[in-house]
Structure formats: C-alpha cells, structure tokens
C-alpha positions in Angstrom: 152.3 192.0 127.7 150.9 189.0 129.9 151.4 190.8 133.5 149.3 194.0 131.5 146.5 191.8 130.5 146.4 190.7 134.0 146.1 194.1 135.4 143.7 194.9 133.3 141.5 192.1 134.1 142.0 192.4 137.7 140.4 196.1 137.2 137.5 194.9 134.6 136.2 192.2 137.3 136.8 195.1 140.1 134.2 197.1 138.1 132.3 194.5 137.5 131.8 193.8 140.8 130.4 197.4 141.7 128.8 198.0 138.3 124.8 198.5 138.6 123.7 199.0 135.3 122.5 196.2 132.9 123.9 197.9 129.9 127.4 198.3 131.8 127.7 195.3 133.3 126.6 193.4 129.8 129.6 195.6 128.4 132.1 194.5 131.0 131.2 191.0 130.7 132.0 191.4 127.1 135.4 192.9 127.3 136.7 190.5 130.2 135.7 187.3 127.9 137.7 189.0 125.2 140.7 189.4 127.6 140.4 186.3 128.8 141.2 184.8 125.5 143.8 186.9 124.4 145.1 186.0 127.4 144.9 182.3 127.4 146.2 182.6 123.6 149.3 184.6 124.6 150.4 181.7 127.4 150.2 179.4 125.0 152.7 181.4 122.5 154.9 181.8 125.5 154.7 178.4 126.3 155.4 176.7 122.1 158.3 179.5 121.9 159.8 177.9 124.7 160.0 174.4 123.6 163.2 173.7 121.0 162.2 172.5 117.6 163.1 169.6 116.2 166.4 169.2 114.8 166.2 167.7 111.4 168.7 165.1 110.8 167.4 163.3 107.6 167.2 159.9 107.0 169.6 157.3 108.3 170.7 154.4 106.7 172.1 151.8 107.9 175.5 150.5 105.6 175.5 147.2 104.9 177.9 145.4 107.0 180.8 143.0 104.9 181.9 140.0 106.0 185.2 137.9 105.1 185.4 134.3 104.8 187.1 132.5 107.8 190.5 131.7 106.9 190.2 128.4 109.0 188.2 126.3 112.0 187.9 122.9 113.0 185.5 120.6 115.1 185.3 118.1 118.1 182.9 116.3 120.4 182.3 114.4 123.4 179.1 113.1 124.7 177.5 116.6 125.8 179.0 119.1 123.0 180.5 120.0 120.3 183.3 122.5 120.1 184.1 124.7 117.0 187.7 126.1 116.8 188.1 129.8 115.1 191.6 130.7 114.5 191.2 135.0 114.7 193.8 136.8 116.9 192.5 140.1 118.2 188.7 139.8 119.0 187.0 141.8 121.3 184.7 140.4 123.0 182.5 143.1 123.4 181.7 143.2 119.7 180.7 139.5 119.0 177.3 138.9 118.0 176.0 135.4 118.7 173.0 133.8 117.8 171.9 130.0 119.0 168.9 128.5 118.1 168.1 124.9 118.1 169.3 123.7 115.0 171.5 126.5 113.6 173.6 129.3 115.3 175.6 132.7 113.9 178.4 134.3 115.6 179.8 137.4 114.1 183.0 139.3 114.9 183.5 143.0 114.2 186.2 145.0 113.5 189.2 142.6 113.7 192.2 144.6 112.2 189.6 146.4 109.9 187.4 143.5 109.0 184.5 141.6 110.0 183.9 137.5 110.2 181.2 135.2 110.2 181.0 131.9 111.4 177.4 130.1 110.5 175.6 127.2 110.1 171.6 127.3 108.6 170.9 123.9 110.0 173.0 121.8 112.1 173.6 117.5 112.1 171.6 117.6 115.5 169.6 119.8 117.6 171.4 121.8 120.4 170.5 124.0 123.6 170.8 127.3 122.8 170.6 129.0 126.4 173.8 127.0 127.2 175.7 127.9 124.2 178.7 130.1 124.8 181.7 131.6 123.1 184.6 131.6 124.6 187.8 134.3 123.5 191.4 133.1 123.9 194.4 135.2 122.6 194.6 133.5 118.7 191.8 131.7 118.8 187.9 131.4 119.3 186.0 128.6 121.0 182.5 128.5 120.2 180.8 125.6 122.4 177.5 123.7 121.3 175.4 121.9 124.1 174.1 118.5 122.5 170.5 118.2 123.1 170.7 114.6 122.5 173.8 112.7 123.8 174.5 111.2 120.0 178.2 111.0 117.9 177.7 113.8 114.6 179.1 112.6 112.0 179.6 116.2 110.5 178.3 120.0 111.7 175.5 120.5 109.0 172.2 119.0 108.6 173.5 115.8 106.0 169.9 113.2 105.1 171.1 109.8 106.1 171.3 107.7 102.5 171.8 104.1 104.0 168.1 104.6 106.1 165.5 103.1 103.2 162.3 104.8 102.7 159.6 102.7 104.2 156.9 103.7 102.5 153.6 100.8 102.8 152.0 102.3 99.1 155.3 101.1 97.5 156.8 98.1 96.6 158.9 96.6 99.6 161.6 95.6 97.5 161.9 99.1 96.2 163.4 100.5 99.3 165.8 98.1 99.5 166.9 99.1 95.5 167.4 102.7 97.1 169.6 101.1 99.6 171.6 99.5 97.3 172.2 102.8 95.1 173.0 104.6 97.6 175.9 102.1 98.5 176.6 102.3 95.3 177.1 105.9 94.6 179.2 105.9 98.4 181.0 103.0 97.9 184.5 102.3 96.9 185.5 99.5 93.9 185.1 96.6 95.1 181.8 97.2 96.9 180.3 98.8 93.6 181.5 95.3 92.1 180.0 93.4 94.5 176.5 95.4 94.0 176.5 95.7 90.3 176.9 91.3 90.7 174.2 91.4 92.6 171.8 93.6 91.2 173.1 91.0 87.9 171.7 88.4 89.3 168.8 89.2 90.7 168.1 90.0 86.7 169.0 86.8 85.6 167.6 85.1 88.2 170.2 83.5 90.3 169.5 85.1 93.7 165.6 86.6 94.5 167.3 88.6 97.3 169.7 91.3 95.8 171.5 91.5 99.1 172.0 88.0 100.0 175.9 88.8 99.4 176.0 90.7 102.4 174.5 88.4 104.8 
C-alpha cells in the first residue's frame, strides 16, 4: 500500500506541475496534502508493528535470604590487625559478600552445602580501615583480616564502654565520680576486692578515712 501511495503522489505533483487552472490546481493541492498524511500515518504503522511488545513478566520479589548461626570462630591480634577465624569447609569464594566500614563489618557466605552464614559485628572495640580489609578462603576455614586504625591491644571484638574510666563531669560533685569508680569495681570484682570496697565505702560513713580509696594507694 506504501509503494501505491507513492506512485500516486509522484503523478498528483506531475499534474500539478503542468496544471493551469486555479480551480484545478486548488484541487490537486488538496488531494496531495491528504496523501501525504495517509502516507506519513501508514510508515508509522509499519514502523510500531515492527517493534516487539513488551513481554510481561509480573512482579519480582526478591525471597528473603536465611542465615544460620556460625557453628564456631575465634580471634587474635598483633599491633596492626586483628584476625577472625571462621571454621566453614566448602566456601566459594565467588559468593562471599563483605562489607567493612570503620567500626563494624559483615561478611556473608552463600550456599555452603545448602545453607547460608553470617559473620557480623554492629560496632567494633576500635575503629579499622576498611579499604584494607580482606577475606581470605582456606580449605576448612575462613580468615577474615581487620586493619587496626590505631595501633592499640582490644580487649574484645565489640564496642564494650570502659567502666573503670570515671565520669568527669565539672557540674557534679568530684567525689561522685570516684563513687562510680568504686561500683564499678565492685560489680567486676572478685571477693576479696568487694570486701575490701564495701570496708572502705564503711568507713568513709563512719568517718575513719575521708578518701574512700585510700586502701589502694
């Protein structure tokens, strides 16, 4: 139908061109605009049938992803990092997911015999450098290596508040710090030193001593 509607206004412009008469040459005008639409309208039906539609595939959702507890792992340290030990036999590597951040990090392992594992901590003892994190695969283990940002000893992997620091604070009584000290010691002490404090917090009562730690000096 295309190549006809070309012909035909191939013939209409011919006549056009030779046409002398107003009345003529007004009604050639006419029918070559109306050919030239029906024209441009047909290309563009040629052209949309020619595209594929869409196929409609509905919408996805993505399952929820399970994750066992780690059976085991253990921790060490020297002066630049801190090295945690993941007993897992049969991890690929190319389906670990690792996240390090400055104080926490997540490294997950898919499909290990099935299952999947997590090993993650929300907010570490001390701050790390996460570009030089890595985790390394052996053949029954995991080694996942934390870069110190400070050269400090942790005493543990999470984020624990240091109880035997007093709070210093200048719109408080001095010597009420020092009372937070000593319950603290209290609470983390064995016998003999929760003997020793409850003496001393005694006598400060009764007026023996004015310095409740004067038994440690």
């Amino acid at each position: 139908m295309a190549e006809e509607l070309t012909l035909d206004l191939e013939e209409l412009r011919h006549l056009h061109e030779i046409a002398k008469r107003p009345r003529i040459l007004s009604l050639l005008t006419s029918e070559i605009r109306n050919l030239e639409k029906l024209s441009s309208e047909t290309s563009s039906s040629a052209r949309a049938s020619q595209i594929p539609a869409p196929i409609s595939t509905g919408t996805t959702v993505s399952p929820v992803i399970k994750y066992s507890p780690l059976a085991s792992f253990s921790w060490d340290q020297d002066n630049d990092k801190v090295k945690i030990y993941v007993s897992l036999e049969g991890v690929d590597e190319s389906k670990i997911e690792s996240e390090f951040k400055p104080n926490s990090f997540d490294v997950k392992f898919h499909d290990i015999q099935g299952k999947n594992y997590r090993c993650a901590i929300v907010k570490l003892h001390k701050e790390i450098v996460p570009e030089k994190c890595k985790v390394f695969v052996k053949p029954k283990r995991v080694i996942i290596t934390l870069v110190k940002a400070s050269k400090v000893n942790w005493l543990d992997l999470n984020f624990k508040e240091d109880k035997l620091k007093p709070t210093m604070d200048k719109e408080k009584d001095p010597m009420a710090g020092i009372m937070d000290l000593m319950k603290n010691m209290y609470e983390d002490g064995d016998e003999e030193m929760k003997k020793t404090i409850a003496k001393a917090w005694t006598d400060a009562r009764t007026g023996k001593t004015a310095d409740p730690l004067s038994s440690y000096r």
